[in-house]
Structures are given as structure tokens and as C-alpha cells.
C-alpha positions as CSV (number, residue, x, y, z in Angstrom):
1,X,153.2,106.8,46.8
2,X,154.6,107.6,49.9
3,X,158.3,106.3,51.2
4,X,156.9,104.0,53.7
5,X,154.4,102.5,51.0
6,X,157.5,101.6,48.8
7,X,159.4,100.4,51.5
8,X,156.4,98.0,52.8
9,X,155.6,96.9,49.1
10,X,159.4,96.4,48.2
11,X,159.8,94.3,51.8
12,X,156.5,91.8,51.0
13,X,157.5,91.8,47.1
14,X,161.0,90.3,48.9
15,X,159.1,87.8,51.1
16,X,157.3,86.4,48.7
17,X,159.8,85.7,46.9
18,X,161.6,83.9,49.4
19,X,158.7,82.3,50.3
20,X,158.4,80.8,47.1
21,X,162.1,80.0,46.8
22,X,161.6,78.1,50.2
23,X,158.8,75.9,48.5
24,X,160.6,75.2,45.7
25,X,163.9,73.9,47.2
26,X,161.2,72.1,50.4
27,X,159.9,70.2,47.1
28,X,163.2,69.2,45.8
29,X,165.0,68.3,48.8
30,X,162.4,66.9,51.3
31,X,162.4,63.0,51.6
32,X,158.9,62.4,51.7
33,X,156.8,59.4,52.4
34,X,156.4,58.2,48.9
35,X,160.0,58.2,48.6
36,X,160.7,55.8,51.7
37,X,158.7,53.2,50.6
38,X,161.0,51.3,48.9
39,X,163.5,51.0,51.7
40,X,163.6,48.4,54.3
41,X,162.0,49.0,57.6
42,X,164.6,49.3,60.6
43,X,163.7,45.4,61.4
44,X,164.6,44.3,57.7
45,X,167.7,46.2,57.5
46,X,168.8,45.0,60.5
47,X,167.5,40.7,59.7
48,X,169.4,41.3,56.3
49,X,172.9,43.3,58.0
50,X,173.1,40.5,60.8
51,X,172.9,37.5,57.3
52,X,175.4,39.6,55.6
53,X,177.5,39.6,59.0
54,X,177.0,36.5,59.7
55,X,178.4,35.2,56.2
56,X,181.4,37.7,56.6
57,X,182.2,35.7,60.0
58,X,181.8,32.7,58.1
59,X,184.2,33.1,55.4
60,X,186.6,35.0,57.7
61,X,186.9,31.3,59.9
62,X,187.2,29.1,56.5
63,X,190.4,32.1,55.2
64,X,191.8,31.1,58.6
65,X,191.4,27.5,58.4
66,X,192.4,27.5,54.8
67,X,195.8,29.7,55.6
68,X,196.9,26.9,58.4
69,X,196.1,24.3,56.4
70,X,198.2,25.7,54.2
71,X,200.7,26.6,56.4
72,X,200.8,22.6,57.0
73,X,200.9,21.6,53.7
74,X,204.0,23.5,53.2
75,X,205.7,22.5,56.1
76,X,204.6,18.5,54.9
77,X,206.4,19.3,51.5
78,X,209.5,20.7,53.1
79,X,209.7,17.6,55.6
80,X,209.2,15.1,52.9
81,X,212.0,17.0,50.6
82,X,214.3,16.3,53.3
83,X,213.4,12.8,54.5
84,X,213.6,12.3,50.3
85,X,216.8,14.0,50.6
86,X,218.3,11.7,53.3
87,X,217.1,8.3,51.7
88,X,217.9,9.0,48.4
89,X,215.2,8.8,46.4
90,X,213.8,11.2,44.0
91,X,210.0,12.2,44.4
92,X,207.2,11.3,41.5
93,X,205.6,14.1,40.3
């Protein structure tokens, strides 16, 4: 066998094998079709992110109503310690 003959069998010998190691990894990593199916489309992710947004909004606005009614409670209790404070009486609890 000539040089050039080993040289041109070693070279395909070397493409086929990447070839093949390019199929194997295109199998394994590839996202293919079957493997979308189960997630949503772009419209059902997008129904279901503006529901979950919508509920974050939600309980963001009752936190800030609940803080300042908070807020008021404690300045009540302060405000009825002194007025107790100033009559003399001493509060039930």
C-alpha cells in the first residue's frame, strides 16, 4: 500500500468516526419533538405566569394593608396605655 493510500484510509477511518461520535452526542442532547410535548405552549405559559403574577400582586397589597393596620393597632395600644395612664385605671386583660 502506497503512503497516500494509508494516509486517505487513516483520514476516512478518522471521519467516520467522528461522524458517528456526532450522532451519538446529536441523539443525547437534541430536544426533540417528542420531548416538548409535555410543556406548555407559549399561550399557556404565559395565561398561567400572568395567574401566578396576578396572585403575587394580590398578596403583596393584603402584606401592605396588613403592616398599616398593624402599624395602627400599635399606635391604638400606646394611646390607650397613656389615656389609662392619666385616668388611673388599670386595663382588663
Amino acid at each position: 500500500m502506497t503512503r497516500k493510500k494509508k494516509i486517505d484510509k487513516n483520514y476516512s477511518a478518522i471521519a467516520d468516526l467522528v461522524e458517528q461520535t456526532i450522532r451519538e452526542l446529536a441523539e443525547t442532547l437534541l430536544v426533540t419533538k417528542a420531548d416538548l410535548k409535555y410543556l406548555p405552549s407559549k399561550t399557556e405559559f404565559y395565561k398561567s405566569m400572568d395567574k401566578v403574577m396576578s396572585e403575587l400582586q394580590t398578596m403583596r397589597e393584603e402584606s401592605t394593608v396588613s403592616t398599616d393596620m398593624k402599624r395602627q393597632l400599635n399606635n391604638h395600644e400606646d394611646r390607650l396605655e397613656t389615656v389609662e395612664e392619666k385616668i388611673g385605671i388599670q386595663a382588663v386583660v
